[in-house]
C-alpha positions in Angstrom: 0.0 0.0 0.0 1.3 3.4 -1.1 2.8 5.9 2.3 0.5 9.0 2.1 2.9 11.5 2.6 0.1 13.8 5.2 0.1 10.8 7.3 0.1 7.2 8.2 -1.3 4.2 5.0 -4.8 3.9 5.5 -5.3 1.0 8.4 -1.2 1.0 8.6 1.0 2.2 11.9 2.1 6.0 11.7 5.4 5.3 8.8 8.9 5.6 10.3 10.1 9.2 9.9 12.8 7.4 7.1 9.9 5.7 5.3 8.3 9.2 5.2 11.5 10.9 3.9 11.5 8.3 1.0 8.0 8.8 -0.3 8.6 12.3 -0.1 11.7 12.3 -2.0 9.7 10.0 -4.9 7.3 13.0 -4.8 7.5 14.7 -8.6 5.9 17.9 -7.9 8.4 20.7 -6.3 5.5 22.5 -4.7 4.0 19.3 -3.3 7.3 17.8 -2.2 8.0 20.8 0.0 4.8 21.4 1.6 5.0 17.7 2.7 8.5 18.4 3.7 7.5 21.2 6.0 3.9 18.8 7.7 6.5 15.8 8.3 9.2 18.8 10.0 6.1 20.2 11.8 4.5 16.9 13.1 8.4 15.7 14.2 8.2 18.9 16.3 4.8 17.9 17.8 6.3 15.2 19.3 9.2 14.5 22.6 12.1 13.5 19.9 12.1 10.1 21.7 8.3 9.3 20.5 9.4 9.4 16.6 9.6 6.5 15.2 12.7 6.9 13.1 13.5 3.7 12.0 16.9 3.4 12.4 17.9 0.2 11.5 14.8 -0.8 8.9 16.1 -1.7 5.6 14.6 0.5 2.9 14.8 0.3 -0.9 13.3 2.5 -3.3 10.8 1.5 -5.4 11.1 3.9 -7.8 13.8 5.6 -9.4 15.5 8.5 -7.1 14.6 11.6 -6.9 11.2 12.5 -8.1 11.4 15.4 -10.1 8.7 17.3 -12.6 9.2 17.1 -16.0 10.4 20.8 -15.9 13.0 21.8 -15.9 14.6 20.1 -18.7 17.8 18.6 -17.3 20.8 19.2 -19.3 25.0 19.3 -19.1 26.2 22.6 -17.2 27.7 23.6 -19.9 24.5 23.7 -21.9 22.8 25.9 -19.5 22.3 29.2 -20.7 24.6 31.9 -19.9 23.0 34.3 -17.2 21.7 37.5 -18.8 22.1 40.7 -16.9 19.7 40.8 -13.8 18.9 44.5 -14.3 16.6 42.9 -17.4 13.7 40.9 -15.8 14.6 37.9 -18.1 18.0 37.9 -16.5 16.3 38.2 -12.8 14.1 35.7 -13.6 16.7 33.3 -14.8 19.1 33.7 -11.8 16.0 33.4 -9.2 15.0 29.7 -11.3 18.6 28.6 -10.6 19.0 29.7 -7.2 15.3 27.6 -7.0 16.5 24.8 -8.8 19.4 24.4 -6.6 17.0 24.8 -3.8 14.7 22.1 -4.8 17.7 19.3 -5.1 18.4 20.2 -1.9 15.6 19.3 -0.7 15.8 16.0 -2.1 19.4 15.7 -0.8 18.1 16.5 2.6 15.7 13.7 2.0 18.1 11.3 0.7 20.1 11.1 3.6 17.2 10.6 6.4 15.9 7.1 4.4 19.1 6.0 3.0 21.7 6.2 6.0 20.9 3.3 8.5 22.0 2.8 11.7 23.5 6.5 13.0 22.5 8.4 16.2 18.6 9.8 16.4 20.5 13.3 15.8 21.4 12.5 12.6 18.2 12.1 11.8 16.6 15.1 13.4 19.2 17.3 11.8 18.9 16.3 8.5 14.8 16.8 8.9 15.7 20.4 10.3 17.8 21.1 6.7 14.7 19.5 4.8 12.1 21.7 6.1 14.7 24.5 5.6 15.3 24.0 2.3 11.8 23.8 1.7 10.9 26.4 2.9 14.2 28.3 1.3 12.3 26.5 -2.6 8.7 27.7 -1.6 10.2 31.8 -1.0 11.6 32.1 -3.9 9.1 29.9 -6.6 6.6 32.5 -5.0 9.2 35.1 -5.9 10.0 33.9 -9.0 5.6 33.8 -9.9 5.8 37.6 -8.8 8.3 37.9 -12.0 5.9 36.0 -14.5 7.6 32.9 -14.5 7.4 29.6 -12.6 10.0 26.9 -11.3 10.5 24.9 -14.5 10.3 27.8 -17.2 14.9 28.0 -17.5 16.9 24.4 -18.4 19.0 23.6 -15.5 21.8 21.0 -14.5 21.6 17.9 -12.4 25.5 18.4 -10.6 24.1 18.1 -7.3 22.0 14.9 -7.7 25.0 13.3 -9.4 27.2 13.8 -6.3 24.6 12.2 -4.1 24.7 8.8 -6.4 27.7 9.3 -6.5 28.0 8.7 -2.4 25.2 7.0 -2.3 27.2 3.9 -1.2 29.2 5.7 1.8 27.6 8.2 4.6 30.8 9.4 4.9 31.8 10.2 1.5 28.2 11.9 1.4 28.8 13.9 4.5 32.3 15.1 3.0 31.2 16.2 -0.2 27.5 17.2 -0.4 27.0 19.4 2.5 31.1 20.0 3.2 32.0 20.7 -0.7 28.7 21.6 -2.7 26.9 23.0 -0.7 29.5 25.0 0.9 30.1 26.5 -2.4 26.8 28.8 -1.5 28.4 30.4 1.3 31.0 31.8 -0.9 28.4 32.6 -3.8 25.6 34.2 -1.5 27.1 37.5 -0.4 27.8 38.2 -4.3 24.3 36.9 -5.7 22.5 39.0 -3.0 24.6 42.2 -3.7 23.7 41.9 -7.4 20.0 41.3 -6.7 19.9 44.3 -4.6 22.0 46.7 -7.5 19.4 45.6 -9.6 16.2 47.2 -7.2 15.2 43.3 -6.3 15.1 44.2 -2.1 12.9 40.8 -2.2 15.4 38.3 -3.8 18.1 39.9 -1.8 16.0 39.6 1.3 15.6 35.8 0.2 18.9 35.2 0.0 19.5 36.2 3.9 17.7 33.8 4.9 19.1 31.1 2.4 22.7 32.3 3.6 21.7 32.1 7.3 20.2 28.6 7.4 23.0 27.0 5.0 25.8 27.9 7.8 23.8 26.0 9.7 23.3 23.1 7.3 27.1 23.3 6.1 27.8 23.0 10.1 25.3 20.2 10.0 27.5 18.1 7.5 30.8 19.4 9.3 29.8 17.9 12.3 28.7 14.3 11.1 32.0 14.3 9.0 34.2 14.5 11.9 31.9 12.4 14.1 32.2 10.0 10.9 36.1 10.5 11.1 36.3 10.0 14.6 34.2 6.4 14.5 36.6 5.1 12.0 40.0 6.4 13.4 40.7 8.8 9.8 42.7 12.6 10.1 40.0 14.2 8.6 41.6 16.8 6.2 43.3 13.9 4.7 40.4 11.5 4.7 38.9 14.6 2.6 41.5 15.1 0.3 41.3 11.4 -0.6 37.8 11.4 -0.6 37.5 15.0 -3.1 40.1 12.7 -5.5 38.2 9.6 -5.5 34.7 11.0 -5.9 36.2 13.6 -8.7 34.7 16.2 -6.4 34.7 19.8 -8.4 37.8 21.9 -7.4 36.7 24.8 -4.9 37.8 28.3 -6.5 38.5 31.7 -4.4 37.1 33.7 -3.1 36.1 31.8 -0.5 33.9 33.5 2.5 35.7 32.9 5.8 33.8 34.0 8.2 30.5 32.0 7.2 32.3 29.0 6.6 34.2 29.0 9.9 30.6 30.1 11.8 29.5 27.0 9.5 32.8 24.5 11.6 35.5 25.1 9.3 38.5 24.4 11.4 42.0 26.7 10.4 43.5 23.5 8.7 41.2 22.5 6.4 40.6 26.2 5.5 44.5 26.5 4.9 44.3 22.9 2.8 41.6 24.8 0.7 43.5 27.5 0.3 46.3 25.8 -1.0 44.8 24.0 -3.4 42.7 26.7 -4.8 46.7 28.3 -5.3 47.4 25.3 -7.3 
């Protein structure tokens, strides 16, 4: 019987916050997978965090292939995606806002991935990655209302699948996962926001830029999220984490981080002062 994703199967137990995550994350509609996103943050938070039923060590497969997605936007290489007009043109603004959505929405289902597919860590993990869900989701549903108030919608612009391909990638390894979604990609936003959100607000958009706030204050959270269950990841297995990264950035052919980077989010978001000198160094090389 299918999960309904507002609640328990018809007749069926209340499904195991990781069974939830998973028919959430086979959810094809953007604006239907994050309002369930938010009910399944908001009914975690009704409850003492030791009345969830997590599931922690079920064994879950996915019956359908991973991650539901509409059939807009058309998926296509980066280097095929269009080359951002100016934002002081609403056709430029518009485009920019879609990718910052787009990148939005597949965090979400990254978010998601890791709550069903990750068996057997701490109840934290768990209830962190459910925090960055609802937080991304929320982050997806500000600006697809944003980008409506433009005259377009979330699907409109052809966008790139380089996040999604770095969680199959890991999909195998929680640590590898932990190392180079939240740590590598996702990171890559603290850097970008500052710069996105002073454009925005050059070009009169005081609602985007306003957006992007709140997008730059949650990921330092979420980016300290993945820090922390790296090095508790690191720590279980007895590996020197900046070289356990370095090894892991080679084998996963992670992308190579360029300058400049922003220091003081990313050592608010756990950075310690060797790994930001190890990133340093190799964006020198």
């Amino acid at each position: 019987m299918p999960l309904d994703t507002h609640g328990a199967a018809p007749g069926l137990a209340a499904p195991t916050l990781r069974r939830q995550a998973l028919a959430i994350l086979c959810v094809n509609d953007a604006g239907e997978k994050a309002a369930a996103t938010r009910r399944m943050r908001q009914a975690a938070d009704a409850m003492a965090a030791q009345a969830i039923g997590i599931g922690i060590e079920e064994s879950l497969h996915a019956g359908l292939p991973l991650p539901g997605r509409p059939l807009l936007p058309e998926l296509v290489p980066p280097q095929r995606v269009e080359r951002r007009r100016s934002i002081h043109t609403p056709a430029g603004r518009c485009a920019l806002i879609h990718a910052l959505a787009h990148i939005e929405f597949n965090a979400i289902n990254l978010a998601l991935d890791a709550i069903w597919r990750f068996a057997g860590m701490p109840v934290a993990f768990y209830l962190d990655w459910l925090r960055v869900a609802d937080e991304e989701a929320l982050h997806f549903t500000l600006l697809a209302q944003h980008l409506a108030t433009l005259g377009a919608r979330y699907g409109d612009f052809p966008a790139h699948n380089s996040l999604w391909e770095m969680a199959d990638k890991t999909a195998g390894d929680v640590l590898a996962r932990m190392a180079l979604v939240p740590r590598t990609l996702e990171a890559r936003g603290l850097d970008a926001s500052p710069p996105v959100r002073a454009k925005l607000a050059a070009a009169g958009d005081h609602e985007a830029a306003a957006i992007i706030d709140v997008i730059l204050r949650d990921e330092v959270g979420h980016v300290a999220i993945g820090n922390h269950w790296y090095r508790w990841l690191c720590a279980a297995r007895g590996l020197d984490p900046v070289a356990t990264y370095a090894e892991l950035a080679e084998r996963y052919q992670a992308p190579r981080l360029r300058p400049p980077f922003n220091l003081a989010a990313r050592r608010a978001a756990g950075f310690a002062e060797d790994e930001l000198a190890w990133l340093d160094a190799q964006a020198g090389q």
